[in-house]
N, C-alpha and C positions, 0 to 999 in steps of 0.2 A: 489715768485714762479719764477724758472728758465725754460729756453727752455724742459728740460729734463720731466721736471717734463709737462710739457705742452702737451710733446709726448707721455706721459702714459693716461692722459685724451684723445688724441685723439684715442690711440689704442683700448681702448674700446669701443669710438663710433664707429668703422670702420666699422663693421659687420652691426650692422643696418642701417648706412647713405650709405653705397654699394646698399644693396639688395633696400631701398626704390628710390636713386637716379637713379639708374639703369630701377626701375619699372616706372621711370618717373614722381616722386612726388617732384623732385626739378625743382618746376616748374618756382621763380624768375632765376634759371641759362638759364634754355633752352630756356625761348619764350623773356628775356631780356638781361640779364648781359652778357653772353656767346655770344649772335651774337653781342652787343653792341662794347665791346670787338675787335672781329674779326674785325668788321666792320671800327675799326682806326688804326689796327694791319699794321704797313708795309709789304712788300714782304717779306717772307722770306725763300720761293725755294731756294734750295742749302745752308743756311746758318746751321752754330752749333748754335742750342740752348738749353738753358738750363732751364726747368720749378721747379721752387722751391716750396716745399708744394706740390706736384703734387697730392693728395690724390688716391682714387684709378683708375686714368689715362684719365679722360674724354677729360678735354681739351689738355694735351698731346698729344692724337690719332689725335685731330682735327688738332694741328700743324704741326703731321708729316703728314699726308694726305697735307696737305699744301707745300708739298715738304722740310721742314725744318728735319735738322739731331739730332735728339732729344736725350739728356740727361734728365733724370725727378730723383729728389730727392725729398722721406718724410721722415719724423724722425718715422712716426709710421709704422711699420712692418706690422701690417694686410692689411694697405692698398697699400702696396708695393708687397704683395702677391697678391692682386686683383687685378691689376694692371700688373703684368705679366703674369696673366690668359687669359688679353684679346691677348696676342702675338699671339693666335692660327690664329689670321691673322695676321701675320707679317709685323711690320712697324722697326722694326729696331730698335726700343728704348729701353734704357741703364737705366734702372730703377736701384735705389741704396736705400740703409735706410740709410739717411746722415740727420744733420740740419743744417739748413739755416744760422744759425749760426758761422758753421762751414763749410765751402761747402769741398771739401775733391778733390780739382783742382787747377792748375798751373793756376798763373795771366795769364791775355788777352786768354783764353782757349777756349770761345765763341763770336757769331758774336752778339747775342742777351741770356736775358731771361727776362722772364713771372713770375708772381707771381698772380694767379688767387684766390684771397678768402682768401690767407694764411698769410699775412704779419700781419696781424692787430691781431693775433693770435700767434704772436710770442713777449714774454716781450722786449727782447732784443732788439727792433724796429733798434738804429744806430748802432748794427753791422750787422744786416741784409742788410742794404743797403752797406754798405761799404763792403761786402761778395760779394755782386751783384756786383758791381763797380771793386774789384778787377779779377773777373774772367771775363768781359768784357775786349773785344780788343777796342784798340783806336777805337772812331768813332761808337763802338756798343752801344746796347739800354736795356734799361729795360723800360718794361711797366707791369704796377699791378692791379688790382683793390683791393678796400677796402671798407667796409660796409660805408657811410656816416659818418664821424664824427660828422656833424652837426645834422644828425638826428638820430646816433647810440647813443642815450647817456645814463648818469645812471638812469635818469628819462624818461621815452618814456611811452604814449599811444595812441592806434588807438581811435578815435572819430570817430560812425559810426553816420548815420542817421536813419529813420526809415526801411527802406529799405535796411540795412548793408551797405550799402556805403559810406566809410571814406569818410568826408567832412575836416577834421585838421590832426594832428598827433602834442600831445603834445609833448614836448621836459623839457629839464630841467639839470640842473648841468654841463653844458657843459665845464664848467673849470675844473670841479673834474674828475683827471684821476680815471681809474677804473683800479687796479693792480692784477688780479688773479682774481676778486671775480666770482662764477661760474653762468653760465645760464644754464638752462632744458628748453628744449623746443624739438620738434619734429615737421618733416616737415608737416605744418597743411593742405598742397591738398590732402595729403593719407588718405584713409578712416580706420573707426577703424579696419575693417578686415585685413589692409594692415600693422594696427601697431600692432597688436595682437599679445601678447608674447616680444616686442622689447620695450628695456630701455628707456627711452628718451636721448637724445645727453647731456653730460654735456659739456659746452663750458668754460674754463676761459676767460674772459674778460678783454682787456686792450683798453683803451680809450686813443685816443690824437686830440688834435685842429687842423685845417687843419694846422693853420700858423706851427704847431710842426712837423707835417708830411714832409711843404714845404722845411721847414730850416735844416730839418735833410738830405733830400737830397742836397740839398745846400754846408754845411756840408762837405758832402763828399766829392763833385765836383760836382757832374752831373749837365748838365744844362737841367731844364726841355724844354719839346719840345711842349707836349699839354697835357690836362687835358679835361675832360668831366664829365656830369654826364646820365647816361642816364635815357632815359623819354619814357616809351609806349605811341604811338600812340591810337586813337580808336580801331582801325581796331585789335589792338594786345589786347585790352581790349577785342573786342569785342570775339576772338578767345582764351583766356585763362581771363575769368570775376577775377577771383580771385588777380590778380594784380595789378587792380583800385590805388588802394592805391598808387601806383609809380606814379602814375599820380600828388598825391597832395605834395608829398616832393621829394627828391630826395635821394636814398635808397644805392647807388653805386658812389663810384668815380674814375674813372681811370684816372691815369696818365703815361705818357710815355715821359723819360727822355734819354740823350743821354751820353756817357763818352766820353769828346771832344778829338777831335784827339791828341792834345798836352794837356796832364796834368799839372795845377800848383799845385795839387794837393793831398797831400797823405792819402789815405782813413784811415790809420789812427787814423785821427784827430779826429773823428767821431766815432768811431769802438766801442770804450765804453761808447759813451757822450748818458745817459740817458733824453729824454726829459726833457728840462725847466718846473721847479714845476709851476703848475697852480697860477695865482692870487689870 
């Protein structure tokens, strides 16, 4: 399974992961992942950036509200149309249907870009980064997040208690990449009214080890700067219960890498080097 083919599965989840996201049923973005995110994000008032995967423009808006000069590229069309729906308040952003793959911009073009949710979703993983890396100016940054590899794997379950409250989260197969094979699933805080009549998301699936994650940036060039995973608090359990669960693993990983001012260099190297086959 190629990028292309990746951007035809997401075009048909567009319409229901809109209207549900929208209505506030993606609930791990908005009360963790998304301020977790912001919250190690540098300045980026007056800089060019570029959000890649930008689906239908959430965190986009929230960057150019940030004072940042936004480009946002998806490969899938419906969501690039939802997305310049929300212009009717005017931030300025340059929405395009491009893939990550292929970004469709001159080297060093941005001061920064973001990849919120989308990387892990794309097969192609080291040209994606080396995409990033060459339309980054000396000196500028890419930061992403990505579902947990450690706890994103082909074998995953919640262990609740008697009371639903995950006390574990099995895991399993964490060497065994997963190359296309699909998930359904539907964001589970929406109630059945909210999903009534709507598909479930078909997601393809690609798995990789952190260390495969680490070295492909590497790889490239970048040198990483920091990494996190985030963790709710009480107080954020206690104001959305349904996210306990991030409390006992950790669900997100972001990292934020820099492209040093002098390159040795050439993204390249990278550009088609497929993850190291699992042990």
């Amino acid at each position: 399974m190629d990028h292309e083919e990746v951007g035809r599965f997401w075009n048909a989840n567009a319409d229901a992961w809109t209207k549900l996201a929208r209505a506030g049923y993606d609930i791990y973005r908005d009360y963790l992942n998304t301020p977790a995110f912001f919250a190690i994000l540098p300045d980026v008032n007056g800089l060019a950036g570029l959000d890649i995967g930008c689906g239908e423009g959430h965190n986009t808006r929230l960057l150019a509200k940030r004072g940042a000069r936004m480009t946002a590229i998806d490969i899938a069309q419906v969501f690039i149309d939802y997305a310049k729906q929300e212009e009717d308040e005017p931030l300025g952003i340059d929405y395009r249907v491009a893939s990550a793959v292929n970004l469709p911009f001159a080297e060093a073009a941005f001061d920064f870009a973001t990849g919120f949710m989308s990387f892990m979703d794309i097969p192609e993983t080291g040209r994606v980064l080396a995409e990033a890396y060459r339309v980054l100016r000396p000196g500028g940054f890419l930061q992403f997040s990505i579902s947990h590899p450690c706890f994103d794997t082909p074998h995953r379950r919640n262990l609740r208690d008697e009371h639903g409250r995950t006390y574990a989260i099995e895991v399993g197969n964490y060497f065994r990449s997963l190359d296309g094979e699909i998930s359904e699933w539907i964001f589970g805080a929406a109630p059945p009214q909210a999903t009534q009549g709507l598909p479930q998301f078909k997601i393809p699936r690609f798995t990789r080890t952190v260390s495969q994650w680490l070295n492909l940036l590497i790889d490239v060039g970048f040198v990483i700067e920091r990494v996190e995973e985030p963790y709710p608090d009480d107080a954020l359990v206690l104001a959305c219960p349904n996210i306990q669960d991030a409390q006992i693993v950790a669900y997100f990983l972001h990292i934020r890498a820099r492209k040093p001012e002098q390159s040795t260099k050439s993204p390249d190297s990278a550009a088609n080097r497929a993850p190291e086959p699992a042990a």
